[in-house]
C-alpha positions in Angstrom: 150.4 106.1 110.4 149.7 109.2 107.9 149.3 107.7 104.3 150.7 109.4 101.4 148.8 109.9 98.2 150.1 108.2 95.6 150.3 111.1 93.2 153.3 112.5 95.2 155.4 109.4 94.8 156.0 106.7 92.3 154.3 103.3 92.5 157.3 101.6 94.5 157.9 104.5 97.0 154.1 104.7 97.6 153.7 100.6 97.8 156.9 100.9 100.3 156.0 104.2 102.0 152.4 102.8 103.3 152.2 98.7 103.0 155.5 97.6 104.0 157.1 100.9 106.1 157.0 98.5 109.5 157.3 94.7 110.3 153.9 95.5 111.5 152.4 97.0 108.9 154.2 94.3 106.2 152.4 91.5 108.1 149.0 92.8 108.3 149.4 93.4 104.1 150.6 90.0 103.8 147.9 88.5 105.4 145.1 90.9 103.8 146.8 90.1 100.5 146.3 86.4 101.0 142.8 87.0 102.7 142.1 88.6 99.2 143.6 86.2 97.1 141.8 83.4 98.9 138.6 84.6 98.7 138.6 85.9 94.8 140.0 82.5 93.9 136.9 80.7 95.7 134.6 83.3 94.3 136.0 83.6 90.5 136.1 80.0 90.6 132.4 79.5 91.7 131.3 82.7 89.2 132.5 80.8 86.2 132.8 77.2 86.5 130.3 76.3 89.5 127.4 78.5 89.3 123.9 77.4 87.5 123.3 80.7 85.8 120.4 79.4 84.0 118.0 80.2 86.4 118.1 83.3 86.1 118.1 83.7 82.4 115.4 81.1 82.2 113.8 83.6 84.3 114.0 87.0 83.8 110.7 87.8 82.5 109.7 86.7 85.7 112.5 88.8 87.6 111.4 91.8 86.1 107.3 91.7 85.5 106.2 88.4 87.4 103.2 86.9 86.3 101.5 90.0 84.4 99.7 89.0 81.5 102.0 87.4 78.3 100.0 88.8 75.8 100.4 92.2 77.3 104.0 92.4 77.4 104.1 95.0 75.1 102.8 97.3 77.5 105.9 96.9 79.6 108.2 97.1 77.1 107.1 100.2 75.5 107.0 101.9 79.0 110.3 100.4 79.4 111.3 102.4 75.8 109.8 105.7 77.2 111.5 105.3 80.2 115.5 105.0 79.2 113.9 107.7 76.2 113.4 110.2 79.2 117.1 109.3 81.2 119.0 110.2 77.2 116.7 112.9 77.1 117.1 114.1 80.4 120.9 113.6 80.5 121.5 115.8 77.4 119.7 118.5 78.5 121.1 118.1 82.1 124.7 117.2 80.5 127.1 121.0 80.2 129.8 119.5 77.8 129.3 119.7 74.4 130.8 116.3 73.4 129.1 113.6 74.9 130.6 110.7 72.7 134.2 110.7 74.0 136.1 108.0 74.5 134.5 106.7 77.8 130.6 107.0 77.1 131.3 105.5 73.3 133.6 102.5 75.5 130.5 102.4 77.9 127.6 102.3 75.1 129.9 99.6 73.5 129.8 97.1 76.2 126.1 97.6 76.7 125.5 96.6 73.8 128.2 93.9 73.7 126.3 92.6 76.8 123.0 92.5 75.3 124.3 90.8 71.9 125.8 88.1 74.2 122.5 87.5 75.8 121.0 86.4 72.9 121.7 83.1 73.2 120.4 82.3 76.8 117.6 85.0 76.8 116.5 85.0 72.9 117.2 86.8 69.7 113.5 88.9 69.8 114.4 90.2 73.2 117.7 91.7 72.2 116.6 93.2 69.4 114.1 95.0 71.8 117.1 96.0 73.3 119.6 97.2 70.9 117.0 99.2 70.2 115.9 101.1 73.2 119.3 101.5 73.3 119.4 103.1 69.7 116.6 105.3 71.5 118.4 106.2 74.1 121.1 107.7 72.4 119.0 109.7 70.0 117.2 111.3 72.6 120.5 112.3 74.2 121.5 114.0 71.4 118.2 115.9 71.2 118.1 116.8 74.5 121.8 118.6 74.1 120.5 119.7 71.0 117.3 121.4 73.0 118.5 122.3 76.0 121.2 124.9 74.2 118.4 126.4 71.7 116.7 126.5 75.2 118.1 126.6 78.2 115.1 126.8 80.3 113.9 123.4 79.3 116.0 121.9 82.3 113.0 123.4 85.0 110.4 121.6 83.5 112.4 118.2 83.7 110.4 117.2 86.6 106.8 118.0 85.8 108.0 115.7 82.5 108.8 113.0 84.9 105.9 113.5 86.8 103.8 113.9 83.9 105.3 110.6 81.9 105.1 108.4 85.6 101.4 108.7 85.2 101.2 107.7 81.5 103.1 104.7 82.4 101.0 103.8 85.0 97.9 104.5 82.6 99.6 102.2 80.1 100.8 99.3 82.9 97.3 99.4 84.5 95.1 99.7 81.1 93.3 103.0 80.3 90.8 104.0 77.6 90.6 101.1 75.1 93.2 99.0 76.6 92.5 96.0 79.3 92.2 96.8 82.4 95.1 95.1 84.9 94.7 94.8 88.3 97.1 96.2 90.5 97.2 93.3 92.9 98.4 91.5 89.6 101.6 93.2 89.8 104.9 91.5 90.8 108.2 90.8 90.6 110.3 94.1 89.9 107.9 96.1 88.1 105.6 95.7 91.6 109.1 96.6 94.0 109.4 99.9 91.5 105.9 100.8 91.4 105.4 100.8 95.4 108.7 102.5 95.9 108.0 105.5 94.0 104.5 106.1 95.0 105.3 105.7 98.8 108.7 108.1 98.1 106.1 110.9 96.4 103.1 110.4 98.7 105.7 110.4 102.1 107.8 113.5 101.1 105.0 116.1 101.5 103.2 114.4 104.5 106.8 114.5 106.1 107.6 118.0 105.3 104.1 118.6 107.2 104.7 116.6 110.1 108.3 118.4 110.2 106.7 121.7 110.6 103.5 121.3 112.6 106.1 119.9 115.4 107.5 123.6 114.5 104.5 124.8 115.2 102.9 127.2 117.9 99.6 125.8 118.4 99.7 123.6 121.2 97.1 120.9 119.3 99.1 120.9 116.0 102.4 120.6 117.9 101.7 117.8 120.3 99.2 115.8 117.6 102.5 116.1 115.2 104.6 114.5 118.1 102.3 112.0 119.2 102.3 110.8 115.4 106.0 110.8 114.6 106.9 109.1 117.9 104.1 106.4 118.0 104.9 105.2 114.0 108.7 105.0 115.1 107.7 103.2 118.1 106.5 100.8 116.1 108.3 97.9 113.8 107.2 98.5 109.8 106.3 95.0 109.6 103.6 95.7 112.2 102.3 98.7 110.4 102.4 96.8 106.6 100.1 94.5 109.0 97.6 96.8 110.4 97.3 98.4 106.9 96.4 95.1 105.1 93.9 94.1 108.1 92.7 97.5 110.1 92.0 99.7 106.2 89.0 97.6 105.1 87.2 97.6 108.8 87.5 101.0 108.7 86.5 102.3 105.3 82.5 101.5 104.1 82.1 97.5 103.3 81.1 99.1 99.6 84.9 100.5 99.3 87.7 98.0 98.7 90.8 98.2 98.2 93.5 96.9 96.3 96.3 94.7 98.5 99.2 97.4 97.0 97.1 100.1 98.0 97.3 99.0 101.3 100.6 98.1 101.1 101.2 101.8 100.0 99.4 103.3 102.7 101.6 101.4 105.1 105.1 102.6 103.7 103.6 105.9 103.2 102.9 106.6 107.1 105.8 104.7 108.1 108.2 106.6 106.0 106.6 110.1 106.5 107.7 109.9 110.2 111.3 109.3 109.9 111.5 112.4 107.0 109.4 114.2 109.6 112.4 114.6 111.5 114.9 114.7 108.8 113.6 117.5 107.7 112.6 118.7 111.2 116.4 118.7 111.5 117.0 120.8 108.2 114.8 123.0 110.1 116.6 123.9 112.7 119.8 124.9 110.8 118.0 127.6 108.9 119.1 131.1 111.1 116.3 132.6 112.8 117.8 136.0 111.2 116.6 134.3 108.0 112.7 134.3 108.6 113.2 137.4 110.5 114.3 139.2 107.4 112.0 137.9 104.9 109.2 139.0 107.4 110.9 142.3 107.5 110.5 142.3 103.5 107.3 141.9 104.0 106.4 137.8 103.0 103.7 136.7 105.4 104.1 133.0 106.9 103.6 130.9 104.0 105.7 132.6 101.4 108.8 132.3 104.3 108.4 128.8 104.4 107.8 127.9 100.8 110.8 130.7 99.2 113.1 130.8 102.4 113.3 128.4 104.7 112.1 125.0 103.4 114.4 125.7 100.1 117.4 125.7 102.8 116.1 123.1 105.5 115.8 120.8 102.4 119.2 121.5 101.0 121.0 120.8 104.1 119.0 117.3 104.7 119.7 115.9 101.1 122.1 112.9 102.1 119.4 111.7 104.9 116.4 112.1 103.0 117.9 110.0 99.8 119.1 107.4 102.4 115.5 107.8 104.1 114.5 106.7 100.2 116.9 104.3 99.6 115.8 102.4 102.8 112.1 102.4 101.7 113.3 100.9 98.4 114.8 98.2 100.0 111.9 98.1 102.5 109.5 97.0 99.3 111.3 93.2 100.4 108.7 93.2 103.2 106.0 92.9 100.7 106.7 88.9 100.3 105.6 88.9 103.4 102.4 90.4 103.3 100.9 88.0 100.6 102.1 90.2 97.5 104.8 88.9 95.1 107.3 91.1 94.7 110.8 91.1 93.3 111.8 89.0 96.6 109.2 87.5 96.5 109.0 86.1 92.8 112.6 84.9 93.6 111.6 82.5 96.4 109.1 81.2 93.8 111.4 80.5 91.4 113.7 78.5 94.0 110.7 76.5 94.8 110.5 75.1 91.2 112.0 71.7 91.4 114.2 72.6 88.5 115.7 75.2 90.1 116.1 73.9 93.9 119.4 74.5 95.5 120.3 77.5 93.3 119.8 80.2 96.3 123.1 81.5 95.4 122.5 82.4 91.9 119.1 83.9 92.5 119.9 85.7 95.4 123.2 87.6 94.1 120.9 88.4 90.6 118.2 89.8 93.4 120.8 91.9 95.4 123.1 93.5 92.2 119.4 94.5 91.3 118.9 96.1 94.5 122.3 97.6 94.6 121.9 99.1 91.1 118.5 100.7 92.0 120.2 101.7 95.7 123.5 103.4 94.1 121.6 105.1 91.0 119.3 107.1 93.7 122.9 108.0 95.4 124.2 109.3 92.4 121.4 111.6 91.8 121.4 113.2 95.4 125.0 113.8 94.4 124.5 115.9 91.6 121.7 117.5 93.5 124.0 118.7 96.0 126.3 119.8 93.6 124.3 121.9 92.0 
């Protein structure tokens, strides 16, 4: 049965036209309708009157930096402040309407900060302070991005060397550098350890994929086949296996003087396992780019190099967009492996938490806080490969 849109008719026509057009099709929305009903009820009812919520709010500096040091908490929440300074910042350069405070953002900023008022009472009054005002922050720097980015137009390009450049500073900051402490990385955890991984696999991965992607273009035999014999023997192999072999194999090999970190390790693992499956994203994206292409940039006379870096990849990469995010998106999610491997991470702090005799039982709670987390992460990296296809 063809649905109709429901611009084209009114609410009853449409509701008629394509839930209740058969005897059939009036059953199936009957019972879907109680299905719904039945399960909202049950989960409404458990959201509000028979969930524990406490232990997450009794919890969250845990949740988000795990057991780094107390007294150093600044750290994380001034890179914290840098970071949602850079999203305003980036958005109002990024952002092609001149009035950014309609109706909908002003609605939106209003029940941010409603939410972080209302959290004052289980979390504490310092703490949303912080809040309300990296959220002050945030908006400031949105208008002088705007404010920038039209004296300036060409401020957009150097958006990501900003990123780039800031990522470092935070890690410098996080880790201790000059005059501050030094913190060790294996004293990461909880979110701050998940994000940290992530992103350094994603950025180390991309370029050793794009490599394996074209030396199994290639036309020297030993490239070629030591290309394939990589990409097929890491996706042969189960990531928990390789997490393994990174933690116990990298300090037999390297010199007894050399050791390294746990997350290092733990790095190196994603990094190779990741860069395989991208390998043949990209291998794909590739393929789709017309041989007339590298044919007439030769015939302009580019030499091999220049075709790849200004013809092809630019197009091979465009194409494979929605695969690579998703390859991304499933090494974020990946990062839950790390429990297993000794390191507390953001799955990891959580089953701590539920081993607390305060908080035993309370698996629901911890584990729906853990996933929206997840999910919020997860659908933010979807939006941005959007508006990178867009544009």
């Amino acid at each position: 049965m063809s649905i109709v849109f429901f611009h084209s008719l009114n609410p009853v026509s449409w509701i008629k036209k394509n839930l209740f057009s058969s005897w059939f099709n009036s059953l199936l929305t009957i019972i879907s309708l109680l299905f719904i009903y039945w399960l909202g009820h049950r989960l409404i009812s458990w959201v509000f009157f028979q969930a524990q919520w406490q232990v997450i709010t009794a919890n969250l500096r845990l949740f988000f930096v795990g057991q780094y040091p107390a007294n150093l908490l600044w750290r994380a929440w001034t890179s914290l402040a840098i970071i949602i300074s850079l999203l305003g910042f980036s958005l109002g350069t990024l952002s092609n309407k001149n009035n950014l405070f309609n109706s909908i953002n002003l609605i939106i900023l209003a029940l941010v900060a409603l939410i972080i008022v209302l959290l004052a009472v289980p979390i504490s009054l310092i703490s949303s302070v912080k809040l309300l005002g990296i959220l002050f922050l945030f908006v400031v720097f949105l208008i002088i991005g705007q404010r920038i980015s039209q004296k300036f137009p060409n401020v957009k390009s150097w958006l990501s060397l900003i990123w780039i450049l800031s990522f470092f500073l935070l890690l410098g900051l996080l880790q201790g550098i000059l005059f501050l402490g030094n913190v060790r990385l294996d004293d990461f955890s909880g979110l701050i350890l998940t994000v940290f991984v992530a992103i350094i696999s994603i950025i180390l991965s991309f370029p050793f994929g794009v490599l394996l992607a074209l030396g199994r273009q290639s036309n020297l035999p030993i490239i070629r086949w030591l290309s394939i014999s990589y990409i097929e023997l890491i996706r042969g192999l189960p990531l928990i296996g390789i997490l393994f072999m990174a933690q116990v194999m990298l300090p037999l090999i390297l010199p007894q003087e050399m050791r390294i970190q746990r997350v290092i390790r733990a790095i190196a693992g994603f990094t190779l396992f990741s860069a395989a499956y991208l390998a043949e994203n990209v291998r794909g994206g590739l393929q789709s780019v017309p041989q007339g292409q590298t044919e007439a940039a030769k015939a302009l006379g580019l030499n091999t190099f220049f075709v790849l870096i200004l013809v092809v990849l630019p197009q091979a990469l465009r194409v494979v967009i929605p695969t690579i995010v998703g390859q991304f998106i499933s090494l974020f999610k990946d990062t839950s492996l790390l429990a297993i491997v000794g390191l507390v991470d953001l799955l990891g702090i959580s089953q701590s938490i539920l081993a607390n005799p305060k908080f035993i039982g309370r698996y629901g709670e911890v584990y729906i806080f853990v996933a929206a987390i997840y999910w919020i992460f997860c659908y933010s990296m979807s939006l941005i490969s959007r508006q990178l296809e867009k544009k």
